[in-house]
N, C-alpha and C positions, 0 to 999 in steps of 0.2 A: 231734643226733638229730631232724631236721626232718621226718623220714617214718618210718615202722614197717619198711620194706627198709631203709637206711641203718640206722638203731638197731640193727638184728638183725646186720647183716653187722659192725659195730662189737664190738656184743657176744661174738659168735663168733670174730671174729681176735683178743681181745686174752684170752681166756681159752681156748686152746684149748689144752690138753690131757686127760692121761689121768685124771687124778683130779678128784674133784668141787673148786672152786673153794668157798672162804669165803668169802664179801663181805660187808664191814658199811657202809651205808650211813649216812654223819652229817649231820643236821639238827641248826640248830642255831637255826630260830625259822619260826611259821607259814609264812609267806609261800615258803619252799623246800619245801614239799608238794606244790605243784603243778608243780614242777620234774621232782620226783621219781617222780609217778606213771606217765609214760612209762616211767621206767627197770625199776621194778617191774615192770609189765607186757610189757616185752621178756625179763628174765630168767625171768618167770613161763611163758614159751615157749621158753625157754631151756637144752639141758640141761648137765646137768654144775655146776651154777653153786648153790648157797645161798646167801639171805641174810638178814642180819638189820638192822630198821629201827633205831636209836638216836637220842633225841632227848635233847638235852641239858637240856629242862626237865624240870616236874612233873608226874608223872601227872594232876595233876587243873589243869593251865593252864586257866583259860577260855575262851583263845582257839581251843581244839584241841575245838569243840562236833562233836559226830558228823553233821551236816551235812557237815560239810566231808569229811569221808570219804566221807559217802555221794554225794554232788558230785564228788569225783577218782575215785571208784571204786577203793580201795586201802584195805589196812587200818589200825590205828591201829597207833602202834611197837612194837618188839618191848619195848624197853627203856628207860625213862629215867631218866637220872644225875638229876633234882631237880635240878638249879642255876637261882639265881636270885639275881640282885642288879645294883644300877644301877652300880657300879664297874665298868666294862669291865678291869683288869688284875685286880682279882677275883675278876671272872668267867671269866679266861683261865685263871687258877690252879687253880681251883676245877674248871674243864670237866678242865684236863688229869689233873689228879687222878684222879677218877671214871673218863677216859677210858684211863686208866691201867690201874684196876682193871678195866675193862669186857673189856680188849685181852688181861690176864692169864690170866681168866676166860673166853673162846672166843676158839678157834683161828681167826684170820683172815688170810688169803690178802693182800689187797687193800681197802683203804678208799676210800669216794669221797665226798668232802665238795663240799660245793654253796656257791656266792656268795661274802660276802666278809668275815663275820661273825667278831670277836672269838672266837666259841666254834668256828667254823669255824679258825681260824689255831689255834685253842688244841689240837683235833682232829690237824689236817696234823702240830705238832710231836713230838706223841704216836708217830703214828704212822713218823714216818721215826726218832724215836730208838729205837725199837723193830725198824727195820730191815724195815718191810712196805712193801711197791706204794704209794703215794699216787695216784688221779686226781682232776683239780679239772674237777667241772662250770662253765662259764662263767667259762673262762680268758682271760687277755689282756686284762681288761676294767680299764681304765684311765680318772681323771681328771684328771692327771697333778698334781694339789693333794695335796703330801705333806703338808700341816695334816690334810687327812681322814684318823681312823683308818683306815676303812677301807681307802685306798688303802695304808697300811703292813701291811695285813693280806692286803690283795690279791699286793702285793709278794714277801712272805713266804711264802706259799699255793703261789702260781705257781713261787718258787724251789726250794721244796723237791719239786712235783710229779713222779712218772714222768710221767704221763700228762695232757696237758692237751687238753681238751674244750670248742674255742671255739666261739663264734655266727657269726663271720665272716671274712671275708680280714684286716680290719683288727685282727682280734683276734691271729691265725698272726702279723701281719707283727710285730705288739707284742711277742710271746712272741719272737719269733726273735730280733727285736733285742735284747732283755734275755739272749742267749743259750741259750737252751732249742732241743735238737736235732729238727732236721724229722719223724726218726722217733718223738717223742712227743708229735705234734702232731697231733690228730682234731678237723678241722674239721664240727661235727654240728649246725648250724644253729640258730637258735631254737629250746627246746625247751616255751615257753611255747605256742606253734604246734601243738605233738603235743596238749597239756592241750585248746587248742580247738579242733582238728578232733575232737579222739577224743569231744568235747561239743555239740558246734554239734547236731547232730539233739534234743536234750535242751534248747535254751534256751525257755524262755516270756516271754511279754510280760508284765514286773510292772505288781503295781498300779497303784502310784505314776507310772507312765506313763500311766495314764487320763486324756484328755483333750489329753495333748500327742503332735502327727503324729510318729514317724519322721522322724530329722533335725534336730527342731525344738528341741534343748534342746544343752546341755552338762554335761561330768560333770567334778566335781572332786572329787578324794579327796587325805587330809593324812594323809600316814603318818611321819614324818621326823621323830625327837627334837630336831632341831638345830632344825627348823624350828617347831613345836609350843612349844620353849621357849623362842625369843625372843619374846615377844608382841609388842612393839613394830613387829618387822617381819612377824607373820603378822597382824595387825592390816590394815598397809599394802596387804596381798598380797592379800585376801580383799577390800580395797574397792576394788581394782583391778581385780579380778575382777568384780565387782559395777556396777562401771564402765564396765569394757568393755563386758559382758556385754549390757546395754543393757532389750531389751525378752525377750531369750530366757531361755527357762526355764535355771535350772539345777539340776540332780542331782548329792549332796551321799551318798553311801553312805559316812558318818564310821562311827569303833568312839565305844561310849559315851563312854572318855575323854576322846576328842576333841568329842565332841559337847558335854559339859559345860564345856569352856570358852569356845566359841563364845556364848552369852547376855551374858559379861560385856566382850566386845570390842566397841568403838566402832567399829559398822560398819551399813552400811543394810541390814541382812539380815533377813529375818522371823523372830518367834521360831520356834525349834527345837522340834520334836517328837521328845524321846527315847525318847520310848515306843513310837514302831514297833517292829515286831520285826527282827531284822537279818535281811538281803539273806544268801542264799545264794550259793557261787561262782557258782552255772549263773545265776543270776536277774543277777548283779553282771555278767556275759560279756552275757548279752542286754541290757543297758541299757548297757552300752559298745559292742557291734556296731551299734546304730541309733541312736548321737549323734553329731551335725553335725560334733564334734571328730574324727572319725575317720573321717568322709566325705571333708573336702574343705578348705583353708585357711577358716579361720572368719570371717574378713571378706568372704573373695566370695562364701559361703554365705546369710549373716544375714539371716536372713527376721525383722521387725519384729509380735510379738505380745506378748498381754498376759503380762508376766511375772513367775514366782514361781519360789519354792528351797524345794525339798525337802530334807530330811535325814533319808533313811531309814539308820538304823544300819545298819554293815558289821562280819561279824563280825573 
């Protein structure tokens, strides 16, 4: 769904008929909202079609603060199952449960799960044993390391989908090979691309960038349990960063919990300020469009000034 014509023509061949469509849309952690907000907003223009949002946490997550809504432009879910816990098979049991009860409890046509998420895989299975439509937003997407769950949840996701919705050729050629037939194949581009065009008029220049030019910094952001809970090698990683980095600034948009472990790793970083307040999506888009990492290879770029690290919290 790389443009809002493609999205819509998408939208319209694959649900066209005579009676209104159900569709329940499954989240299954922040970061897939802004996947999703294009999608809402095509069927929002959409006729024929209902749906309902579903997220697999808790009404009161923290990380689901009403910025972030008001930043995608879309509303908060319709419904959420409460799950939560760090056992990923657990948690798979637990989503399909709920997800179970959710499917018995309205009538739905077609599910569309997004990414590649334990609770997403726990979703897809629900749904095809229940005998409805599956589409998987951001299909084909492969690391080809069966050690990553995820990559067995992608596997899984992808096998059981009708309809798979990739970001590229390479993603079709993946799906094809694994067997999956041409005609349930919609290649819809990046759809992280839709969340920043449909915002790019809306970004500001943050604070936090007072004093440093356009171009002149890098952003690094640590989102990854795998990576987060080794210390020893996110230790290494951060003063490699720091290393490189040299004389240029770097911008640091961590969530609190990350930010609280940053103080007690052995790195040359300046203490952290966890008391800003967090970076909104639109504010976190403009301080990634105007950093040197996404201008241009970072070594032939690197302009030599005085350097500091920010750590404005993200939410």
């Amino acid at each position: 769904m790389a443009d809002c014509a493609r999205s819509s023509d998408s939208i319209n061949t694959l649900f066209m008929t005579n009676k209104t469509q159900q569709v329940c849309i499954f989240i299954g952690a922040r970061p897939n909202f802004v996947k999703v907000a294009p999608i809402i907003r095509v069927i929002n223009n959409t006729d024929g079609i209902d749906y309902q949002l579903v997220y697999a946490g808790r009404e009161d997550d923290p990380t689901l603060e009403s910025s972030l809504f008001d930043d995608l432009q879309m509303p908060r879910p319709d419904v959420f199952l409460g799950v939560e816990c760090e056992n990923l098979n657990e948690l798979t049991g637990r989503v399909m449960s709920e997800f179970e009860q959710y499917l018995e409890q309205h009538p739905t046509d077609t599910v569309i799960v997004v990414d590649d998420l334990a609770s997403t895989m726990a979703a897809a299975i629900v749904t095809k044993k229940r005998g409805l439509r599956l589409a998987h937003l951001v299909a084909g997407t492969r690391s080809f390391d069966i050690r990553m769950p995820k990559e067995i949840n992608r596997l899984v996701i992808d096998g059981l989908s009708d309809l798979l919705f990739t970001a590229g050729v390479s993603s079709n050629s993946i799906a094809t090979r694994e067997g999956a037939e041409m005609h349930k194949i919609y290649m819809v581009g990046n759809i992280l691309m839709d969340s920043l065009r449909f915002n790019h008029n809306r970004w500001q220049r943050p604070a936090c960038l007072d004093g440093i030019e356009d171009g002149g910094y890098l952003v690094l952001t640590l989102n990854r349990k795998a990576l987060l809970a080794d210390k020893d090698n996110l230790q290494r990683m951060l003063q490699a960063v720091s290393d490189e980095a040299g004389d240029i600034h770097d911008i640091a948009p961590l969530r609190p919990s990350v930010l609280s472990q940053i103080p007690n790793l052995k790195c040359q970083l300046p203490t952290v300020n966890s008391q800003r307040s967090p970076l909104s999506r639109i504010l976190i888009s403009a301080i990634s469009h105007r950093t040197l990492w996404a201008s241009s290879p970072i070594r032939a770029m690197w302009q030599r000034k005085p350097r500091s690290t920010t750590f404005p919290a993200s939410p």
